[in-house]
C-alpha positions in Angstrom: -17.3 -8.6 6.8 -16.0 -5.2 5.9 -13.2 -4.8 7.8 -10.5 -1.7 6.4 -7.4 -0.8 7.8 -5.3 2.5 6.0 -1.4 2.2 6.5 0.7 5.7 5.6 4.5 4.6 4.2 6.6 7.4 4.6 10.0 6.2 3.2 8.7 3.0 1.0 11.9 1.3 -1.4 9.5 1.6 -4.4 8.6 5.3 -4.5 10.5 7.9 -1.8 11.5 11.2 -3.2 10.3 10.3 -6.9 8.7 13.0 -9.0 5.3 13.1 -9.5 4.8 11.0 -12.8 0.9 10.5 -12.8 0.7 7.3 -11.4 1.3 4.7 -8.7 4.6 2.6 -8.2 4.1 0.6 -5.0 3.7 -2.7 -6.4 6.2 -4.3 -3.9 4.6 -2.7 -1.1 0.8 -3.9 -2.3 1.6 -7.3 -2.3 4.4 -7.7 0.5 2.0 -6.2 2.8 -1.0 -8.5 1.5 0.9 -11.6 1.9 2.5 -11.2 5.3 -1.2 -10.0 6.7 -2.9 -13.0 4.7 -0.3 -15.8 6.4 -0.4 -14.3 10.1 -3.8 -13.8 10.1 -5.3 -16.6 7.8 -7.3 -14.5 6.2 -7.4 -13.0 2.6 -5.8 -9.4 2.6 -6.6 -7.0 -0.2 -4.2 -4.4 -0.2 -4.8 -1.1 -2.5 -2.4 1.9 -2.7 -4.9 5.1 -2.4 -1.8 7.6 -2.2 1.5 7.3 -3.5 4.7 9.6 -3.9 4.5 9.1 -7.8 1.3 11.0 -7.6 2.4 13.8 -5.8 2.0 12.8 -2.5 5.2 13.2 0.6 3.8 9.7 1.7 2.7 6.5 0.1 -1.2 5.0 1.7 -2.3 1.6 1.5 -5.4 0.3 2.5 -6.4 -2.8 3.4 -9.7 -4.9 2.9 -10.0 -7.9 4.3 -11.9 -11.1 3.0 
C-alpha cells in the first residue's frame, strides 16, 4: 500500500558519538523498531537505516515501509 514513515535517533545505544567508519551499525535499532511496530500494529514493518552516525552523520534515520 506504500505507506513510509522516517524516524531520526539522536542518541541510539548502537552508534552515538562513533567515528565515521564507512558503514551502518544500527542493527539493534532496525529490528527492535520492526518488531515492536509489526506486533502493535499487525502488520509487517520493514525497517531500513538511511543515515547513521557510523557514516558520518550527528543522528542515526530509519525508515519504515510497511507491508
Amino acid at each position: 500500500n506504500g505507506e513510509r514513515g522516517l524516524v531520526h535517533v539522536y542518541e541510539s545505544i548502537s552508534s552515538a558519538g562513533i567515528p565515521n567508519i564507512g558503514r551502518a551499525v544500527c542493527h539493534f535499532e532496525r529490528g527492535f523498531l520492526s518488531g515492536v511496530l509489526s506486533a502493535l500494529l499487525r502488520r509487517k514493518a520493514y525497517v531500513s537505516e538511511v543515515r547513521c552516525w557510523g557514516t558520518g552523520y550527528t543522528h542515526d534515520a530509519l525508515e519504515i515501509k510497511f507491508a
